[in-house]
N, C-alpha and C positions, 0 to 999 in steps of 0.2 A: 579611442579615448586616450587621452594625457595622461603619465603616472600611474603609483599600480596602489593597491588597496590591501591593506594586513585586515583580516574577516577572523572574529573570533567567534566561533560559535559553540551553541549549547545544543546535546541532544543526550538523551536517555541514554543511548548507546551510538558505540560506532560499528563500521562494517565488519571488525573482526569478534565480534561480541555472537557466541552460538546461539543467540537469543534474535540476532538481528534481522530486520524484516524489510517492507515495501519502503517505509520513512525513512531507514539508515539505507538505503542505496540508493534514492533517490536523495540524498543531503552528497553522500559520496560520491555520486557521477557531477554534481553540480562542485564541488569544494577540489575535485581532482582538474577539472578542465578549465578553476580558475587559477590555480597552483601553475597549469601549461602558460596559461596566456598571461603569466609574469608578474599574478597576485599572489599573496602570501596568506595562510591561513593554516588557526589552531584549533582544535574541537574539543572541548571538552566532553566527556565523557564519565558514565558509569565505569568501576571496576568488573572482574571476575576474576573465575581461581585461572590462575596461570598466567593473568595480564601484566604487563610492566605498566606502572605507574606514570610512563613518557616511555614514546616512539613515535618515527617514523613511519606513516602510512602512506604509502604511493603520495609522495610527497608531501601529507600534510602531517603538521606536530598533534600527535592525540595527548591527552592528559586525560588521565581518570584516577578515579577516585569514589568513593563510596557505593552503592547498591541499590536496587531495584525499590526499596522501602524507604531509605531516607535521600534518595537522589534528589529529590524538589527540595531540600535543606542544605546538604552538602554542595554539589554542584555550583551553585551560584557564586558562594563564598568560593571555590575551587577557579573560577572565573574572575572574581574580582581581582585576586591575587596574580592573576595570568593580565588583565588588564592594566595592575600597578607594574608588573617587568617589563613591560613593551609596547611603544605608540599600536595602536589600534584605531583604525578608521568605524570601523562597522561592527556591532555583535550581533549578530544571528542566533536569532531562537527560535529552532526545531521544535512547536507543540502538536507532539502526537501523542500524550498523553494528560499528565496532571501539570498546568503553566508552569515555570520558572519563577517567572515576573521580574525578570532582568530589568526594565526598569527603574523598581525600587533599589537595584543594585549598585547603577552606572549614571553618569552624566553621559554617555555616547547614545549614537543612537544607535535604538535597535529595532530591527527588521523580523517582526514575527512569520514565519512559516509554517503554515498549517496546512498536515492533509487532511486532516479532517477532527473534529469534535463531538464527543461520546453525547451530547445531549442526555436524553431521559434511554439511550439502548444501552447504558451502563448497566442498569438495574436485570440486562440479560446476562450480562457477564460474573456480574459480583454480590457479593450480602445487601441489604440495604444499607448498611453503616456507611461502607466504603464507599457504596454508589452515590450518597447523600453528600461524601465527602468530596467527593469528583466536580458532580453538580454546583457547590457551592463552589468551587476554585474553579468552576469555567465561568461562573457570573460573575469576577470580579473583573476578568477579561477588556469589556469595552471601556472600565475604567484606568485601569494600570497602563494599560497601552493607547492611550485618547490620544499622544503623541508619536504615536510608532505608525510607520507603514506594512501593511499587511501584504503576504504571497499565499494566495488558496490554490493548492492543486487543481480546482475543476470549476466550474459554474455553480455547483451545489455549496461547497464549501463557503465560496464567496456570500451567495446569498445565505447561506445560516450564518456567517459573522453580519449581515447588513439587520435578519431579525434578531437580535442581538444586541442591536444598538452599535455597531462598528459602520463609519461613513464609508457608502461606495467608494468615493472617491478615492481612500487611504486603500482597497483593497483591489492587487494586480493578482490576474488569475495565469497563470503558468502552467500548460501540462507537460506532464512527465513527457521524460523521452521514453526510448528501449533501447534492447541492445541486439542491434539486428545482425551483428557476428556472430551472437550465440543462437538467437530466439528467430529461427525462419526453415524453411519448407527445406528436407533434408532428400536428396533426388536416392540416397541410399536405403531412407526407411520407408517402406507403404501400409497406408493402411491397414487396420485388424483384419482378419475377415471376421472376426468375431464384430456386430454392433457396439462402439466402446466408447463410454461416459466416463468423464474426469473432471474430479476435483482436486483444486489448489489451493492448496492456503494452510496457515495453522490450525488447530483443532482445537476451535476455543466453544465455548457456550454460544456465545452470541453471533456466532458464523452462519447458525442456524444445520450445518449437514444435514441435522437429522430430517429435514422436512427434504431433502434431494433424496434420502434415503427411504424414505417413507415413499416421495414419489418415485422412486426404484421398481418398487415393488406393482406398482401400477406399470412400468414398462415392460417389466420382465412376464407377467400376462398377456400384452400385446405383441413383444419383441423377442420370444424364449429364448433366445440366445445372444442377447444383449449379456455385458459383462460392465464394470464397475472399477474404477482405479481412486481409490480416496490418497491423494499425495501430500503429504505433511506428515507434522506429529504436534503434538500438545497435549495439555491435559486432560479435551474430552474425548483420548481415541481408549481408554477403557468402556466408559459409556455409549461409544458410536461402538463397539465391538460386538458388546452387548446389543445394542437396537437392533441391529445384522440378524446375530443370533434370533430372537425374539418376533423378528418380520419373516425368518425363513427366508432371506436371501444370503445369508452366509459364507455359501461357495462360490456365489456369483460375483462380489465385492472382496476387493484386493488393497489392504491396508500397506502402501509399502513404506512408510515411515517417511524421514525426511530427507528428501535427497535433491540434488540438484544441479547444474552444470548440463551436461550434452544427455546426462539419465531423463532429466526431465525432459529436454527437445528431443528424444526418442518417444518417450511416451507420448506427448502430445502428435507428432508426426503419426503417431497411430491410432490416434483418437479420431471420432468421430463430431464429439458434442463435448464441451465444455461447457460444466455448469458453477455458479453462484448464487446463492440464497440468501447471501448476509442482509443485513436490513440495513445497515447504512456504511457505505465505503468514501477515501478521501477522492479514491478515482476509480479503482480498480486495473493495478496494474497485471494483476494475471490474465483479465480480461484480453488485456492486446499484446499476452507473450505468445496467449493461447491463436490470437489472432494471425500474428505473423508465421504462427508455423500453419495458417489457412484452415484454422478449427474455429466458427463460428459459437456462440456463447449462447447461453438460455442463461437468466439473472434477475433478480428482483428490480422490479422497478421503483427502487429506493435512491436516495441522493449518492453521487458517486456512480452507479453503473448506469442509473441513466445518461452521465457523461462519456463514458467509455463504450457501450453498449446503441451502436443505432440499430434502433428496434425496428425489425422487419427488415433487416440491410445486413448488417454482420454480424446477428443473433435476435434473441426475443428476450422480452422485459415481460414479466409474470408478477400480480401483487406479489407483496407480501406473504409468504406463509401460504399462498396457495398452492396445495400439494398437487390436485387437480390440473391445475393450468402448468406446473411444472413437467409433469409428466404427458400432457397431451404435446407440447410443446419439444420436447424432446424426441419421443414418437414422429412427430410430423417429420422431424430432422433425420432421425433414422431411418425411413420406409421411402422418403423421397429425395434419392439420389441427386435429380435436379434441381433441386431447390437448397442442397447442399451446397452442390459445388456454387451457386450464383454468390449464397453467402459466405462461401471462401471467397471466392475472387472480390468480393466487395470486403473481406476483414484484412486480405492482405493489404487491399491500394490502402485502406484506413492508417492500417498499422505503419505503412511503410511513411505515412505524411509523417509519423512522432519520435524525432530522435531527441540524444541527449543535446548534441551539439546546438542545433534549435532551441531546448530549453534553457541550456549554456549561455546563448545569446541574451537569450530574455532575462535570466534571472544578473546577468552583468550591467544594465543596463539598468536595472531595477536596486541592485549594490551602489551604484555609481549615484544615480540619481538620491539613495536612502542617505546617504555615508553627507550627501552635499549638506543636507539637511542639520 
């Protein structure tokens, strides 16, 4: 391509926010590799205690400014303001939670990116007030942006913005890369000899744990010396503490908080079975970290993992909520050594097709082609 592109984008948060998750690093691997390849770009952001107001992030300019509660208020106007000091080709809005509606903001155009939308699995997470109020700011969606081109992380995403009322046509489906310098098969860690199940991800309500927990206990009958890694934190690991306690597997499940970097590709390197239960993801990127380090996945077969997740190939898709099938499914994974390994060897070739540089590509060509517009 001709010329470079100044990208102003909007997300909740950025990568250096202790809050940050699968959305702020899949916005940052994408906004850092267009920064290399001679575009320019600003991010708006949420504040916290400790943040500068303006910096420098592996070369992109972050701005933030107000908080987790009035962000869908502030932000924008934080945007506009960043839009009147500096030509701007493109704005990019990151909705991984409650819209922007940049928009109503900007005569430019902007590029919605979505990993995914709470639909009616809010109401797992929050009060009904808030959830109602969620609901109603994502049904305004296929109006506010009738003009914008859409980026769904997975096939699922896409077609819930198509029920929705958002035209195929406006919606490019991009998946994530990984990051296979960190996330891959360590010739220095081996296997537990203990049987060992992990979970990843934050410890929300609507994650569901407790149904992998509950089917714990169905393994631990079958598999008595099966053990348990819950890796995160949030705010339901008092209540999954508890569920432990109260199921009588306690000692067998290892809460080790939140951590990450080469902590986590050790664990997974010694894991056996990765699982997820959430009931709808944008993709499921723990899915194919867990993948590339050759630990095959058990997951709901909900939107999102069934894109990340090929069932019977490099893990299994279990309804919803079914503790039963969770746990037979896990089982079969632990007691049959060869049918492990076939589903390593088929999560790695998976894993190794999805980098960032590949999604780099696609999502610049989708910049390019958005910004002509």
């Amino acid at each position: 391509m001709s010329g470079s592109l100044h990208l102003l984008a909007v997300n909740w948060r950025d990568i250096t926010n202790p809050e940050a998750g699968g959305a702020e690093v899949h916005l940052h691997e994408i906004l850092t590799r267009m920064v290399q390849r001679g575009h320019s770009a600003t991010l708006v952001a949420t504040s916290f205690p400790g943040a500068k107001s303006e910096e420098m992030v592996d070369g992109i300019r972050v701005l933030r400014g107000g908080s987790w509660w009035n962000a869908n208020f502030v932000l924008p106007r934080l945007a506009k303001r960043a839009l009147r000091a500096r030509h701007v080709d493109l704005v990019v809005e990151d909705i991984n939670k409650i819209p922007f509606f940049m928009p109503l903001y900007t005569q430019h155009p902007v590029l919605a990116v979505i990993p995914h939308l709470f639909g009616t699995t809010v109401f797992r997470e929050t009060n009904p007030v808030f959830a109602t109020y969620v609901l109603a700011w994502e049904a305004f969606i296929p109006a506010v942006y009738r003009r914008s081109r859409f980026v769904a992380i997975s096939p699922s995403t896409r077609d819930d913005l198509v029920r929705r009322g958002v035209a195929a046509a406006r919606v490019d489906v991009v998946l994530c890369g990984l990051d296979h310098h960190l996330y891959r098969v360590r010739p220095d860690v081996s296997r537990a000899e203990e049987p060992t199940v992990v979970h990843l991800g934050r410890l929300r309500k609507y994650k569901a744990v407790d149904v992998v927990l509950r089917a714990f206990v169905q393994v631990r009958t079958r598999v008595p010396r099966a053990r348990m890694l819950v890796v995160g934190d949030g705010p339901e690991l008092p209540a999954l503490r508890r569920l432990c306690d109260s199921l009588g597997v306690a000692a067998a499940v290892e809460f080790t908080g939140r951590i990450g970097g080469e902590d986590v590709v050790a664990i997974l390197n010694r894991a056996h079975v990765c699982v997820n239960a959430s009931p709808k993801e944008g993709w499921g990127l723990t899915v194919v970290e867990a993948n590339a380090c050759g630990v095959p996945v058990v997951g709901s077969d909900r939107p999102g993992l069934r894109d990340s997740i090929h069932d019977g190939k490099t893990g299994f898709l279990v309804p919803y909520g079914d503790v039963d099938g969770f746990a037979d499914k896990i089982v079969a994974l632990l007691d049959d050594a060869g049918l492990r390994a076939r589903m390593s060897d088929a999560a790695l070739a998976w894993a190794r097709s999805l980098t960032w540089e590949k999604t780099a590509d696609e999502m610049e060509r989708v910049f390019v082609e958005a910004a002509a517009r």
